[in-house]
TORPA-4810 file (N, C-alpha, C, O; in nm, 3 decimals):
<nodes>
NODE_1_4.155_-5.846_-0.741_4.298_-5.823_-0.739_4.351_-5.815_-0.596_4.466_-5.852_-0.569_X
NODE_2_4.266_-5.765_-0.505_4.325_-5.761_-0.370_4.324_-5.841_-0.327_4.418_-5.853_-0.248_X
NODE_3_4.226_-5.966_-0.335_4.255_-6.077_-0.282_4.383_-6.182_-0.372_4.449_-6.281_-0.340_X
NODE_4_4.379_-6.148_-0.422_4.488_-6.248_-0.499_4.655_-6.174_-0.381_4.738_-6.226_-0.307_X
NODE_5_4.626_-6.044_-0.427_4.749_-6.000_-0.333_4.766_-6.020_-0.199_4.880_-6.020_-0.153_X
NODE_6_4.655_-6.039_-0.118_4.610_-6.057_-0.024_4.709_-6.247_0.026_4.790_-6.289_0.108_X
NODE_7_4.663_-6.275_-0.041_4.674_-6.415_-0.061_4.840_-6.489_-0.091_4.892_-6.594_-0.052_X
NODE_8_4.875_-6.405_-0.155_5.027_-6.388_-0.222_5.077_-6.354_-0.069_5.127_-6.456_-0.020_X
NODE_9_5.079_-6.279_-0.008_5.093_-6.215_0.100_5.108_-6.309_0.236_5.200_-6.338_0.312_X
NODE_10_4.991_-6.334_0.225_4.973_-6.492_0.371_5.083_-6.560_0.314_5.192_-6.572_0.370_X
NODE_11_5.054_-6.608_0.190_5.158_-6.716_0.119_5.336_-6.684_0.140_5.403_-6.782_0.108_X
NODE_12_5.400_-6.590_0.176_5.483_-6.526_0.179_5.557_-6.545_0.299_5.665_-6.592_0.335_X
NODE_13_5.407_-6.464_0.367_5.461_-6.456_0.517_5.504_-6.643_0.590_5.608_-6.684_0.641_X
NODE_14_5.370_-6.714_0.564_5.405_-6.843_0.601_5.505_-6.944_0.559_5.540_-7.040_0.629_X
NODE_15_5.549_-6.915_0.439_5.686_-6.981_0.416_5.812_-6.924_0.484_5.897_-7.008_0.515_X
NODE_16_5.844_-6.768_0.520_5.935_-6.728_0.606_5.899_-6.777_0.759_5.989_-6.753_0.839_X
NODE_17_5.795_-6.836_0.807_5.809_-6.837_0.903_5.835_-7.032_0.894_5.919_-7.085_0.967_X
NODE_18_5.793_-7.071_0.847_5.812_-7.220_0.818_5.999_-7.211_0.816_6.071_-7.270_0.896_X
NODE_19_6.032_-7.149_0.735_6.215_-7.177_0.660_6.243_-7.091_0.829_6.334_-7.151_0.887_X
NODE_20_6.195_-6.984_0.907_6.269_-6.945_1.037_6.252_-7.077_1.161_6.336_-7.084_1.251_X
NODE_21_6.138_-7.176_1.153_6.145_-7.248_1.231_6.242_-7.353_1.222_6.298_-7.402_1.321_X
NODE_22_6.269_-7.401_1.057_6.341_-7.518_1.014_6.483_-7.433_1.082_6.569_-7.502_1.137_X
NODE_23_6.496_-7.327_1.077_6.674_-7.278_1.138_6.659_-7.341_1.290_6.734_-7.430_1.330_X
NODE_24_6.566_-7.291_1.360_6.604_-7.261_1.471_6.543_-7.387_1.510_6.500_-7.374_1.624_X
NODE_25_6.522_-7.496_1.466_6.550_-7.652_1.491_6.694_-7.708_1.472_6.738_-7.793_1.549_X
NODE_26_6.797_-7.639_1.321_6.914_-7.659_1.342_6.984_-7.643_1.473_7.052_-7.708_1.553_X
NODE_27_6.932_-7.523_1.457_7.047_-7.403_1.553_7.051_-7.508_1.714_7.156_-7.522_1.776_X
NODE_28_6.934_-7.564_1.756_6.905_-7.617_1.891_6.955_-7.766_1.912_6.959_-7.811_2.027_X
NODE_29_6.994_-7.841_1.805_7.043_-7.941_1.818_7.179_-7.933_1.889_7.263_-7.848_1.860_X
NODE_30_7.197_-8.027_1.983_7.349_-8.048_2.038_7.428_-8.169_1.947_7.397_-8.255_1.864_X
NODE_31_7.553_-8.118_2.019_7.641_-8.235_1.935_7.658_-8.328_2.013_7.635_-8.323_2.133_X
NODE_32_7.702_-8.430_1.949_7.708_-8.605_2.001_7.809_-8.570_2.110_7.879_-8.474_2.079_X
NODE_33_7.827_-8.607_2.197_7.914_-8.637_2.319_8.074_-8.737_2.214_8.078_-8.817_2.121_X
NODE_34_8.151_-8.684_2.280_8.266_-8.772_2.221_8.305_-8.894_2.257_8.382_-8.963_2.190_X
NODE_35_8.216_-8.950_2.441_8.199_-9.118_2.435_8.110_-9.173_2.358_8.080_-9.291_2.377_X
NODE_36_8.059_-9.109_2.270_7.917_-9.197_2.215_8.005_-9.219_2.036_7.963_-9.297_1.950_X
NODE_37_8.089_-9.158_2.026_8.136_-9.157_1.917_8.264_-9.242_1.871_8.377_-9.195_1.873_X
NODE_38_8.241_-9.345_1.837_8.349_-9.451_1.775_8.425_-9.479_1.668_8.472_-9.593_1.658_X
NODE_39_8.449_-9.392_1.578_8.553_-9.419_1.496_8.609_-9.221_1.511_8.580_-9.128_1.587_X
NODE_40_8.697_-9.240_1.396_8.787_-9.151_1.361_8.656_-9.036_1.303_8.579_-9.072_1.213_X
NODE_41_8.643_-8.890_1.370_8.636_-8.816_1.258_8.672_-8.717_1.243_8.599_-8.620_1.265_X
NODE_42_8.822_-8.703_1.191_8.867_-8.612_1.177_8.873_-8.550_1.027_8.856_-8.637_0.942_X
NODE_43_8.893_-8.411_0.972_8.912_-8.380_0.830_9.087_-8.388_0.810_9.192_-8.354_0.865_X
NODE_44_9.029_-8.468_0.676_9.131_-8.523_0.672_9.168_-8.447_0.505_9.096_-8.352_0.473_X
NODE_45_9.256_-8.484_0.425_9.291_-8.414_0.262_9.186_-8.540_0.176_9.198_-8.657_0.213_X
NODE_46_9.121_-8.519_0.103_9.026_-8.589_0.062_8.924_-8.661_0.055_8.885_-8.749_-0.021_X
NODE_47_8.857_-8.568_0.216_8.769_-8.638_0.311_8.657_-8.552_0.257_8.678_-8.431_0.244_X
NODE_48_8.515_-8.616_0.218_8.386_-8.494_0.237_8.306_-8.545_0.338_8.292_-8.657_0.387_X
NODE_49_8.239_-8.395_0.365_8.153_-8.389_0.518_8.024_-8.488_0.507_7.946_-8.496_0.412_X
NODE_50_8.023_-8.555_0.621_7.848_-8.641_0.610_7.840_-8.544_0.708_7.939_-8.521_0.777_X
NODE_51_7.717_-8.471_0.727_7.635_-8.378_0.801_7.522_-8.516_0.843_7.456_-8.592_0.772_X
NODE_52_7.545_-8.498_1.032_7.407_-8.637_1.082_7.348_-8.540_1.170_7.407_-8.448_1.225_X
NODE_53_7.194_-8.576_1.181_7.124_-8.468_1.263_6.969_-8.542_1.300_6.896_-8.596_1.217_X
NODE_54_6.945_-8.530_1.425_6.835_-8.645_1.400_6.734_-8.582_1.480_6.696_-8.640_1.581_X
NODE_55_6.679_-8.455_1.442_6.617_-8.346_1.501_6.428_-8.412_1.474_6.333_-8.386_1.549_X
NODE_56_6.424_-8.491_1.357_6.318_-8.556_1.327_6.310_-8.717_1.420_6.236_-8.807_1.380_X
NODE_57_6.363_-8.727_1.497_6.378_-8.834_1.577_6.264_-8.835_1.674_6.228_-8.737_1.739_X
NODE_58_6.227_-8.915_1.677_6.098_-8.932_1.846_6.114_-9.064_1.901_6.027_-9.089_1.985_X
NODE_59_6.196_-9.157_1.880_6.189_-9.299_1.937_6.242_-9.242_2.091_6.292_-9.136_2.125_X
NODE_60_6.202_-9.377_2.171_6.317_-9.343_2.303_6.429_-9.423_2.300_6.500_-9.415_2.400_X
NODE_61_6.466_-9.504_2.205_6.596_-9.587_2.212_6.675_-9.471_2.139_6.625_-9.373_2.085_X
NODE_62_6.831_-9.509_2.149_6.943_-9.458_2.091_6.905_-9.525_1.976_6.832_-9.620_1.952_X
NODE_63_7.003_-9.417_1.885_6.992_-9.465_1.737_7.159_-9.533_1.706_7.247_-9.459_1.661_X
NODE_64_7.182_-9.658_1.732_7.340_-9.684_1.647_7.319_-9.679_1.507_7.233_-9.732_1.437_X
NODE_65_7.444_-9.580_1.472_7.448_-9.572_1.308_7.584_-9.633_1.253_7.688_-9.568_1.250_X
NODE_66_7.574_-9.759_1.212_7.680_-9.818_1.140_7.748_-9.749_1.008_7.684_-9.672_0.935_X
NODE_67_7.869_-9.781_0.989_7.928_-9.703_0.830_8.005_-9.836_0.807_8.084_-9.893_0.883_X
NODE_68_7.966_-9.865_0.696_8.062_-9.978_0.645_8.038_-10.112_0.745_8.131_-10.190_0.725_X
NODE_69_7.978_-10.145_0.809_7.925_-10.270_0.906_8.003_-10.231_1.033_7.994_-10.326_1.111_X
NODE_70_8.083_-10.121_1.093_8.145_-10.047_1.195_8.055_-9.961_1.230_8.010_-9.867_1.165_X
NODE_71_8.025_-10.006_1.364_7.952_-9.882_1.473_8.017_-9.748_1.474_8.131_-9.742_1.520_X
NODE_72_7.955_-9.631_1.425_8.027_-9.542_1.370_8.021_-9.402_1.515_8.105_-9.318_1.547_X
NODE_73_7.849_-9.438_1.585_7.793_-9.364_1.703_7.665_-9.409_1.722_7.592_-9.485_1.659_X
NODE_74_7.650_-9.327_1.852_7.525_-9.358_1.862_7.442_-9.198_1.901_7.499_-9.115_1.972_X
NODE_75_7.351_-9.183_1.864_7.263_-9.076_1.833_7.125_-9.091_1.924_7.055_-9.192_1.925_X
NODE_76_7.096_-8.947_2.014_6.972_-8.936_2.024_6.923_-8.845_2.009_7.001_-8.749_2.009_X
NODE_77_6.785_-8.813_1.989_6.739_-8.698_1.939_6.790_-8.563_1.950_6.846_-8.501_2.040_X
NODE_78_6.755_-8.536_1.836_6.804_-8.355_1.914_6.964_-8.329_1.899_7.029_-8.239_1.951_X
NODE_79_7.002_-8.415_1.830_7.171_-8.401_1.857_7.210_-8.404_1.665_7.129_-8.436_1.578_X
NODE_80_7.365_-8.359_1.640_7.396_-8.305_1.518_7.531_-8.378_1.534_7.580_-8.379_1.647_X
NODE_81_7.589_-8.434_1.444_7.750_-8.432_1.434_7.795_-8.443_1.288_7.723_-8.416_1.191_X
NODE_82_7.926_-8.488_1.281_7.964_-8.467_1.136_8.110_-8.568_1.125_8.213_-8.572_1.193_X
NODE_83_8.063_-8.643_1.009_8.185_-8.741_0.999_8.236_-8.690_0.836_8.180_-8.644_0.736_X
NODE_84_8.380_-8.730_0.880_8.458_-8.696_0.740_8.504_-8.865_0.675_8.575_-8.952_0.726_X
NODE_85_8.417_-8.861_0.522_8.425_-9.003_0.510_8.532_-8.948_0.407_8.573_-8.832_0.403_X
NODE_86_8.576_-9.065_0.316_8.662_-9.100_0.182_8.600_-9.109_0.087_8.511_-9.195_0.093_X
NODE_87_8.612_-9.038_-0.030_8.501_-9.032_-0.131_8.497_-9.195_-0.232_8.586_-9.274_-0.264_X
NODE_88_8.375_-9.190_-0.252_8.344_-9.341_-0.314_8.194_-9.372_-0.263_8.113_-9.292_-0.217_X
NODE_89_8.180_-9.519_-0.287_8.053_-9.563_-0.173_8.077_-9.595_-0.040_8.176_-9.644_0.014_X
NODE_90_7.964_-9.558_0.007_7.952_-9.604_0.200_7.796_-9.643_0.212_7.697_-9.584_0.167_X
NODE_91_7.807_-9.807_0.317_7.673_-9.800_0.373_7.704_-9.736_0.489_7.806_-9.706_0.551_X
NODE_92_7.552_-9.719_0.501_7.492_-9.629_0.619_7.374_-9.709_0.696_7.270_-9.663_0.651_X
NODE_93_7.352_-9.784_0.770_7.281_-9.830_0.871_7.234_-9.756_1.024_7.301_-9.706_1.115_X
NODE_94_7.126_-9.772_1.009_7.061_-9.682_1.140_6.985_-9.789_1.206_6.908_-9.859_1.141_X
NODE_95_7.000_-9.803_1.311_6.930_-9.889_1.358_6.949_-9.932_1.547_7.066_-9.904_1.573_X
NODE_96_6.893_-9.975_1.650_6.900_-9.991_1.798_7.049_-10.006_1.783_7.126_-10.064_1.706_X
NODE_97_7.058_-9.903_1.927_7.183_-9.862_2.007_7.226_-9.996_2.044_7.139_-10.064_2.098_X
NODE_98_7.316_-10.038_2.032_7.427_-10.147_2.128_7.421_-10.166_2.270_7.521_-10.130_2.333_X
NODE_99_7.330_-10.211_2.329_7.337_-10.217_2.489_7.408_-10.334_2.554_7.429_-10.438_2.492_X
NODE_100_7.449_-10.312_2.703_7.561_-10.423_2.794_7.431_-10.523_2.801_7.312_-10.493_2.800_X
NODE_101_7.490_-10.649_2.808_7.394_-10.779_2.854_7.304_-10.773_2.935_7.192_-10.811_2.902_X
NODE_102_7.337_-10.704_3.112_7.255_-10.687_3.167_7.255_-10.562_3.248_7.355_-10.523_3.308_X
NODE_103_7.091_-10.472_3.247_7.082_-10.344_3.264_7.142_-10.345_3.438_7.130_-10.429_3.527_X
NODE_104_7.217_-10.198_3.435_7.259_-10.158_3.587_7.189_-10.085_3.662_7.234_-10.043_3.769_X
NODE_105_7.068_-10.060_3.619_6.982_-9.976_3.732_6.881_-9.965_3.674_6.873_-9.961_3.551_X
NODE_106_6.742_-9.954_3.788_6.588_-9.965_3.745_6.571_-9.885_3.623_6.507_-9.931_3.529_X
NODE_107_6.634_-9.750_3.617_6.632_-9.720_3.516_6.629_-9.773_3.358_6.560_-9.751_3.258_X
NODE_108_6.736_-9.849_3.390_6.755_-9.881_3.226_6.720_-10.026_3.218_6.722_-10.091_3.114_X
NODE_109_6.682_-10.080_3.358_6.586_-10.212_3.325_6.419_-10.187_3.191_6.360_-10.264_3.116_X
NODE_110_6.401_-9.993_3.235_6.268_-10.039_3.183_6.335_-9.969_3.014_6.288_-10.021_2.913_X
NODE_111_6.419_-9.877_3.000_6.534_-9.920_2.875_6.538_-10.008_2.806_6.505_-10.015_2.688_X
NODE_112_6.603_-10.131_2.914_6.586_-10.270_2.823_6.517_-10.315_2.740_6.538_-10.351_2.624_X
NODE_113_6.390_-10.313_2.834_6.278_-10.390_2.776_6.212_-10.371_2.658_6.135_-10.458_2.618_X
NODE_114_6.236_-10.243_2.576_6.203_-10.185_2.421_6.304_-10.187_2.335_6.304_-10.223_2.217_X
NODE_115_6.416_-10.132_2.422_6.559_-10.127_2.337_6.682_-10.253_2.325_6.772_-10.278_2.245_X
NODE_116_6.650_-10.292_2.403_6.796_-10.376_2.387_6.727_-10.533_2.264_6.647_-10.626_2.276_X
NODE_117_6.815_-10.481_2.161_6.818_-10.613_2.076_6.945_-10.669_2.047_7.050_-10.606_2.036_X
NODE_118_6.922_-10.846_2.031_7.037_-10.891_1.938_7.085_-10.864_1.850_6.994_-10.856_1.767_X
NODE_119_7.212_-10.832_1.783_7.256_-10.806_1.660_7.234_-10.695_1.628_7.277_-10.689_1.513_X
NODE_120_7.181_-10.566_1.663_7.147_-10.471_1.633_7.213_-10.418_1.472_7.144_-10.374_1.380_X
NODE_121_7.339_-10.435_1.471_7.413_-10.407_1.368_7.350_-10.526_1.204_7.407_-10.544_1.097_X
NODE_122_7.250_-10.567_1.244_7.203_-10.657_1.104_7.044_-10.596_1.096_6.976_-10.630_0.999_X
NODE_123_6.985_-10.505_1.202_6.837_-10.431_1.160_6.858_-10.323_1.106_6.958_-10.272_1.056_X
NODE_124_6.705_-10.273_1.128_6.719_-10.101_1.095_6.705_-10.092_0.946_6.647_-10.178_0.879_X
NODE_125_6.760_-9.990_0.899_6.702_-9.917_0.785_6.876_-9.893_0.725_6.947_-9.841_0.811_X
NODE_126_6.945_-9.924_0.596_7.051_-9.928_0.536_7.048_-9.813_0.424_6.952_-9.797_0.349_X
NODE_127_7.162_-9.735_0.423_7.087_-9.662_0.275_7.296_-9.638_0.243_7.402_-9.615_0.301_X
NODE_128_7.249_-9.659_0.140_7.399_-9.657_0.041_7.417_-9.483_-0.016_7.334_-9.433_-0.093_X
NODE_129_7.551_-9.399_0.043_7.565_-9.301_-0.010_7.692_-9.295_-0.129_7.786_-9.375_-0.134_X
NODE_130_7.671_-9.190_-0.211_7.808_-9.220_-0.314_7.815_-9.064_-0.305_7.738_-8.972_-0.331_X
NODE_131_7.957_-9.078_-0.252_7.964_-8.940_-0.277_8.049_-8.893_-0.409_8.108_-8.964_-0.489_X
NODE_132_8.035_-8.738_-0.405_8.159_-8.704_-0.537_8.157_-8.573_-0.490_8.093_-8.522_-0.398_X
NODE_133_8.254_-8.519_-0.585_8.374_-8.431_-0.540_8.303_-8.302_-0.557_8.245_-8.265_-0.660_X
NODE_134_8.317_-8.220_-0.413_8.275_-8.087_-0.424_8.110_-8.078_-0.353_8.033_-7.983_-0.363_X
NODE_135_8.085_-8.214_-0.277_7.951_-8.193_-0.168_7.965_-8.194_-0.084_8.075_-8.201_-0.029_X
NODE_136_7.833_-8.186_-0.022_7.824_-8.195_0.136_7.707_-8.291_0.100_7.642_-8.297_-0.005_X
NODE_137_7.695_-8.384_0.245_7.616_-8.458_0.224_7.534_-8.439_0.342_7.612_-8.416_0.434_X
NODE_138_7.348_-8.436_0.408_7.323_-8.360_0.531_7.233_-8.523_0.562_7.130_-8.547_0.498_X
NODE_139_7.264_-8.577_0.619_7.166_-8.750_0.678_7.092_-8.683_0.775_7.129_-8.665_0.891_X
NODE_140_6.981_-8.644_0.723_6.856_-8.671_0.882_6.794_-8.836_0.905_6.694_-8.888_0.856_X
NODE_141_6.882_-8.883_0.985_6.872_-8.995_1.095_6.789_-8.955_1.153_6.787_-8.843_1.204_X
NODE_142_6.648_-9.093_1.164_6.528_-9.057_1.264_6.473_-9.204_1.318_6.491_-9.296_1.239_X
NODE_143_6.412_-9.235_1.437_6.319_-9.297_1.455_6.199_-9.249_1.492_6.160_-9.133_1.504_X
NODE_144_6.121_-9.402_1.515_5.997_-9.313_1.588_5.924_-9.385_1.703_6.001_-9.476_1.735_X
NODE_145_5.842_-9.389_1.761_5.756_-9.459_1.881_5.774_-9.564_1.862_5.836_-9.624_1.950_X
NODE_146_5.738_-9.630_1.757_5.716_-9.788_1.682_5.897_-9.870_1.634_5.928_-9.988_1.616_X
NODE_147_5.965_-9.761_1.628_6.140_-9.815_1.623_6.153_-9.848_1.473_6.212_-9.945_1.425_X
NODE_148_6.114_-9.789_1.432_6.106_-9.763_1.239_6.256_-9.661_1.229_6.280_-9.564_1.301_X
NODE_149_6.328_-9.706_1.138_6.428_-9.634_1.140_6.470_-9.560_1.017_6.553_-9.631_0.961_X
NODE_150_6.456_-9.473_0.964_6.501_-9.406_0.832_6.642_-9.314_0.822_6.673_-9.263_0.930_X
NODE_151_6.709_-9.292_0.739_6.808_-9.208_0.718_6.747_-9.116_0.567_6.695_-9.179_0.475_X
NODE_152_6.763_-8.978_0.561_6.710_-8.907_0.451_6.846_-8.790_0.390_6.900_-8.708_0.465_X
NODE_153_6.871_-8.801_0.285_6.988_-8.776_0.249_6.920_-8.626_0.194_6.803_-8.610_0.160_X
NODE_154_7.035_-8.518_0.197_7.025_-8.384_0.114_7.162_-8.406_0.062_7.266_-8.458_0.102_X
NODE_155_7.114_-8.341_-0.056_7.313_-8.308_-0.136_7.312_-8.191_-0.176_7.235_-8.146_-0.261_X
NODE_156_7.383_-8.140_-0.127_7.494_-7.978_-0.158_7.554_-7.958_-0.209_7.639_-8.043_-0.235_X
NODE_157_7.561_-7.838_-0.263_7.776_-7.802_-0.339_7.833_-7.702_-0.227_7.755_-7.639_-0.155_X
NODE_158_7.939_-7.695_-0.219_7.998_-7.602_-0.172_7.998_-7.487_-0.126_8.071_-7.439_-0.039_X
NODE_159_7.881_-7.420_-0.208_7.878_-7.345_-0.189_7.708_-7.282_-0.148_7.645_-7.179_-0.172_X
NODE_160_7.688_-7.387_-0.088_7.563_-7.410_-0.038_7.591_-7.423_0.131_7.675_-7.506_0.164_X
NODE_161_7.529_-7.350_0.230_7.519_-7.378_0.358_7.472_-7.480_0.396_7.358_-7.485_0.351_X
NODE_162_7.506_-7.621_0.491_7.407_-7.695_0.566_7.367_-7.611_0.699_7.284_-7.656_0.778_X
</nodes>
């Protein structure tokens, strides 16, 4: 019996500390810069929240995330923002940042050479959200070393915290 309690116990403790790390990965994310951000997002009367957060990210390119075939931002790790869409369907495309033709400093020559693709806005990873009335929607946007791109959807009610 003591070991079972024993056991219950570890089991306990390690999920509070698992659910205290998943916070304080929220909590540390910054928000997108407002040049990196290209359309409208303001709340609007019949707008619900897309929650983007790309804390699971490890690539070194920017992540452009298209909405509707419109460059919506661009995302790098570690960073959180929040768009207010129109309820219905929306694609969602994640995929290489939009770079100028030719790099302006050694720096982003060696940038280039992994990140900069054609068309960027036709790769990547697409995922179709539908929203309805009374969610939140939370997109963990990620890449990784290899430039694999995923988007992973959570759905909420209201009365649920992201």
């Amino acid at each position: 019996m003591k070991r079972k309690l024993y056991f219950l116990c570890l089991i306990a403790s390690l999920s509070s500390v698992a659910l205290a790390q998943a916070n304080s990965v929220q909590d540390e994310l910054k928000a997108v810069p407002g040049n990196r951000i290209f359309i409208s997002h303001s709340q609007e009367s019949g707008t619900f929240p897309l929650y983007l957060e790309t804390g699971e990210a490890t690539g070194e390119c920017g992540i452009g995330l298209w909405l509707d075939g419109q460059l919506a931002m661009v995302l790098y790790p570690q960073e959180r923002s929040v768009l207010y869409l129109s309820s219905g369907s929306h694609e969602l495309r994640a995929s290489f940042e939009p770079l100028p033709e030719k790099p302006q400093s050694e720096e982003e020559k060696k940038h280039f050479k992994y990140c900069k693709k054609n068309k960027p806005e036709t790769l990547g990873f697409v995922k179709t959200i539908e929203s309805k009335r009374g969610e939140q929607i939370l997109a963990k946007v990620r890449s990784n070393q290899g430039y694999l791109y995923r988007i992973k959807t959570v759905r909420k009610d209201n009365q649920e915290k992201l």
